[in-house]
N, C-alpha and C positions, 0 to 999 in steps of 0.2 A: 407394791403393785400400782395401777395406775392404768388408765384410758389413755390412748393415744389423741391428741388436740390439732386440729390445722386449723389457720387464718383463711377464709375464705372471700375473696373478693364475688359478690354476687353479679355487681354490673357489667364486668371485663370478664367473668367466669375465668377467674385466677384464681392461685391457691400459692401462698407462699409458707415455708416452716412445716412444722411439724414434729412432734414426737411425745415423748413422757411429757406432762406440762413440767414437773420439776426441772428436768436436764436445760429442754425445751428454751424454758421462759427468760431461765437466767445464766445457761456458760453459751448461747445463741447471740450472735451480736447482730442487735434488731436497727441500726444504723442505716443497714438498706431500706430498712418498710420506712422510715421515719422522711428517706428522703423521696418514696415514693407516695407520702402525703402531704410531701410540699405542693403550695399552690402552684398553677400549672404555670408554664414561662411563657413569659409577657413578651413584646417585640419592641426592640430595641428602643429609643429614645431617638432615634437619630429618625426612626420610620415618619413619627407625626411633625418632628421638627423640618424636617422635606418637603412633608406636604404641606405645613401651614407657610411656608416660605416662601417668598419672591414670588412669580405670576404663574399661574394657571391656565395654558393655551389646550383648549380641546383640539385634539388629532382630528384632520378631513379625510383620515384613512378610511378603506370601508369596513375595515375592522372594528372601528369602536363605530359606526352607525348601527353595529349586532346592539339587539335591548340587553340589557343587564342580564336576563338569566340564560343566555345563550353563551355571555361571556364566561358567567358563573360556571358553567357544565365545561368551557373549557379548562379553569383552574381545576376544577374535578380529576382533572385529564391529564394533569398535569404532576408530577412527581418533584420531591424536597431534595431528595439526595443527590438523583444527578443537575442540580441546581438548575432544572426546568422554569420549576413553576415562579422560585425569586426571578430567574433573567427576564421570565415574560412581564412580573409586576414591578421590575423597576424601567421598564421601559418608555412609560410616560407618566402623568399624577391620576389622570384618570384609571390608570387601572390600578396601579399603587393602592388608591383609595379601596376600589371594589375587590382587590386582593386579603384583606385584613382578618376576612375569619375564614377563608382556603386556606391561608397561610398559618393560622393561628390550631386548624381542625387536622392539618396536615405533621404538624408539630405534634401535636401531639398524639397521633399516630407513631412517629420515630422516637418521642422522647414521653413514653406515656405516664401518667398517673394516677394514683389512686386517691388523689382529692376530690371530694364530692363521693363517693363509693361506699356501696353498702356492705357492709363490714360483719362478720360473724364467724367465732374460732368455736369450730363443732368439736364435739369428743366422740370417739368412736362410736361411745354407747348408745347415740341418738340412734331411736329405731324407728322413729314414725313421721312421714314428712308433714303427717294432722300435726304435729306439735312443735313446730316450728314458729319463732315471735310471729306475731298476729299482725296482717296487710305484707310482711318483708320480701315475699314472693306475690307480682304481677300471675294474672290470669293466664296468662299468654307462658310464662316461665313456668306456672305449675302443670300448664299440660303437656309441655316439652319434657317435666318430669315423668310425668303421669306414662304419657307416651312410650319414653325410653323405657321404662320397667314392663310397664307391658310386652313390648318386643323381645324382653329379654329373654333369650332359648332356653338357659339352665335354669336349676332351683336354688342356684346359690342364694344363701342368706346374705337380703341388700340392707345396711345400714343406712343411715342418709346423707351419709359421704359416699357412699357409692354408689345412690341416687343420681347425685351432682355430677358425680365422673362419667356419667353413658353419657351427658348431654356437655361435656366440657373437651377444650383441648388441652393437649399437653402443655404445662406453661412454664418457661424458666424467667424467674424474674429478673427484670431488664433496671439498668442503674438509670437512674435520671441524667440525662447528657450519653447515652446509649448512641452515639452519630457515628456509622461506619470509618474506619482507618482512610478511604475512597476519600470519603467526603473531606479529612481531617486535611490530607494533603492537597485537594482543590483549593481549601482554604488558603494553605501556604501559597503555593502557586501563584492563586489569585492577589494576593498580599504583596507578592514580587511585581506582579507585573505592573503592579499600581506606581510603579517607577514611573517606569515607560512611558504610561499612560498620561501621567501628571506634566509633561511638556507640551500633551497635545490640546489637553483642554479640563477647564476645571469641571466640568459636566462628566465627564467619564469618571476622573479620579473618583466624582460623590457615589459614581453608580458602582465602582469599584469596593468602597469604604461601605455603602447598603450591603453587597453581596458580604463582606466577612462580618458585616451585623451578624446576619441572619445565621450562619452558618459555624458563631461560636455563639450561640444562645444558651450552649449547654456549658460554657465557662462564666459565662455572666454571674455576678456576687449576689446573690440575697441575704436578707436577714435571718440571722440565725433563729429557730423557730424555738417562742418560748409559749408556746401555748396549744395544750391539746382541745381544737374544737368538735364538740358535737354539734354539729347542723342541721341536724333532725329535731333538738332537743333545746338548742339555743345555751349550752351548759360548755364549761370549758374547764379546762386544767391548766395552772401555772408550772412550769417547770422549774422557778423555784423555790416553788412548796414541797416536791418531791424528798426524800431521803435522801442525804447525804450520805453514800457510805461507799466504801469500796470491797467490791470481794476479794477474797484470797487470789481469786485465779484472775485478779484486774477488772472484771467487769464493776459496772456501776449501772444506777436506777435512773432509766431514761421514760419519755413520757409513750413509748411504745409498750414500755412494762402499763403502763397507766392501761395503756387502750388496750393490750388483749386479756385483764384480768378481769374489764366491766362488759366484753362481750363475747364472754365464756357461755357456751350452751351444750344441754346435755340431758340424756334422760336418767344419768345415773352421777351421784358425786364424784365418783375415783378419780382421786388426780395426785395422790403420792407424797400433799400434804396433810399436816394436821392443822384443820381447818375448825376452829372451834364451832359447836351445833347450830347456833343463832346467825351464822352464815353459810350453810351448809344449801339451803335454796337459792345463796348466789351463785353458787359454782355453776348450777341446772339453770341458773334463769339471768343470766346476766341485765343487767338494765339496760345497757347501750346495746344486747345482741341485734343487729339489723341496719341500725342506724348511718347515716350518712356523715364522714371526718374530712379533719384536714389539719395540717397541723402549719403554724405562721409566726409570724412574729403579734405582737398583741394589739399592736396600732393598724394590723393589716387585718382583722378578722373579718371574715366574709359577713356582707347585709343580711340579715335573716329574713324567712318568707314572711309573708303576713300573715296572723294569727298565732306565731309562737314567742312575741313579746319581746324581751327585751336578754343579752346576752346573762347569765349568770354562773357566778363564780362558784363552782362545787370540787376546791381541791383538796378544801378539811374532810369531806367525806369521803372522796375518791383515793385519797392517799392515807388515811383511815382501814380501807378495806385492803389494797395494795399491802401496807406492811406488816398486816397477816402475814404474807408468803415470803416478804422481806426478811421477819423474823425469824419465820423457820428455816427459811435456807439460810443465813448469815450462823444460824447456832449448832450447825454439822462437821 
């Protein structure tokens, strides 16, 4: 027997996974969530090498005489996909510049993530939204809860996963590089025509070569992420300190296993291992439940805020509790 567990994203009001934690944890290939805690994509190399280049003529149009946040409310206005809002920012350096986080907020709207995100895999059993980690829910999100149960007509019995669900939409989670088929072949398109274009003048071909920047951002290479961060906590996990091992059905211990075993919460243990006693209050009380991730490579870890010091290395302990559940499932 066993609690049913889902990964809840609290900031995005996503929910990915779900089921027995046993099945769940380890025949689940958590390769998606890992890439949706990659750090979010950056613009291109080619964006600031453009504009730190060659001269800087401001436009006598009456368009850029608009102040800045009139310009701003147009990029607002302006959409990623049908390749609006890049045509308009590569049009001169003055807006190029003032395009950098429309473009960056806009992205990641198409190709979203769940870096930075408050993180907690609830177990059915949770029955009180008082006992939820302490501060993890804003004032403003608890009366949205509060709210929703109120209105609710029937006397169904609400857990607090089904709390979350009156105030959530439905969510299918989206791959990172998620860019419409539409967009995929603008891209081609555009790519041909840069033939053409390159007899007429070397100023078009670079506005051509910006536009499939931008537009394969989601093929772009990163570094393979070897470090699970907690950002809340300033604490991280190596990926290779993990266990080595393979299972029968092919899977292997990735650093996703890491993160949804330390933010496990619940008001009742069931979860279908055998969990020796002396860890029996972490299954209920996860230590990272709530906390804000991301997962990078280790030379890329994000700044910490001030006041929570300096980053530190917990993957003797994190992968300590971890193969508790490594070892039971591997010995069935």
């Amino acid at each position: 027997m066993g609690q049913y567990w889902t990964l809840k994203n609290i900031d995005r009001h996503e929910t990915v996974g779900g089921g027995k934690l046993r099945e769940w944890l380890f025949y689940a290939d958590h390769h998606r969530l890992l890439e949706q805690l990659a750090s979010p994509v950056q613009l291109p190399r080619s964006y600031d090498k453009w504009l730190n280049g060659g001269k800087r003529v401001t436009q006598g149009c009456p368009l850029m005489k608009l102040p800045d946040e009139l310009l701003d409310m147009i990029f607002k206005e302006l959409d990623v996909e049908d390749m609006s809002l890049f045509c308009f920012a590569i049009t001169c350096k003055d807006l190029l510049a003032l395009a950098k986080q429309p473009i960056l907020k806009a992205i990641d709207r198409v190709i979203p993530t769940w870096a930075n995100c408050r993180l907690i895999c609830l177990g059915e059993y949770a029955d009180d939204i008082d006992d939820l980690p302490a501060g993890m829910l804003t004032t403003e999100e608890r009366a949205r809860i509060d709210a929703a149960v109120a209105a609710e007509s029937d006397d169904r019995y609400l857990n607090v996963e089904t709390m979350f669900e009156l105030v959530e939409e439905p969510f299918e989670l989206k791959l990172r590089g998620a860019i419409t088929s539409m967009t995929r072949k603008i891209t081609k398109n555009t790519a041909r025509r840069g033939g053409a274009l390159q007899r007429k003048s070397e100023r078009c071909l670079r506005e051509v070569d910006m536009l499939c920047a931008f537009l394969s951002l989601h093929e772009q290479p990163r570094p393979i992420p070897d470090v699970l961060c907690n950002i809340s906590k300033g604490e991280y996990v190596r990926r290779a300190a993990l266990p080595d091992i393979t299972f029968d059905h092919g899977g292997n211990v990735t650093l996703a296993h890491a993160l949804i075993v330390q933010v496990l919460w619940s008001s009742d243990p069931t979860c279908n291992f055998d969990i020796p006693e002396k860890y029996v209050e972490r299954i209920m009380r996860g230590p990272w439940a709530g906390d804000r991730f991301c997962v990078t490579a280790r030379k890329n870890m994000p700044q910490l805020a001030s006041g929570i010091g300096e980053w530190r290395d917990v993957s003797d302990e994190v992968v300590k509790f971890l193969s508790i559940f490594v070892r039971d499932f591997a010995s069935e």
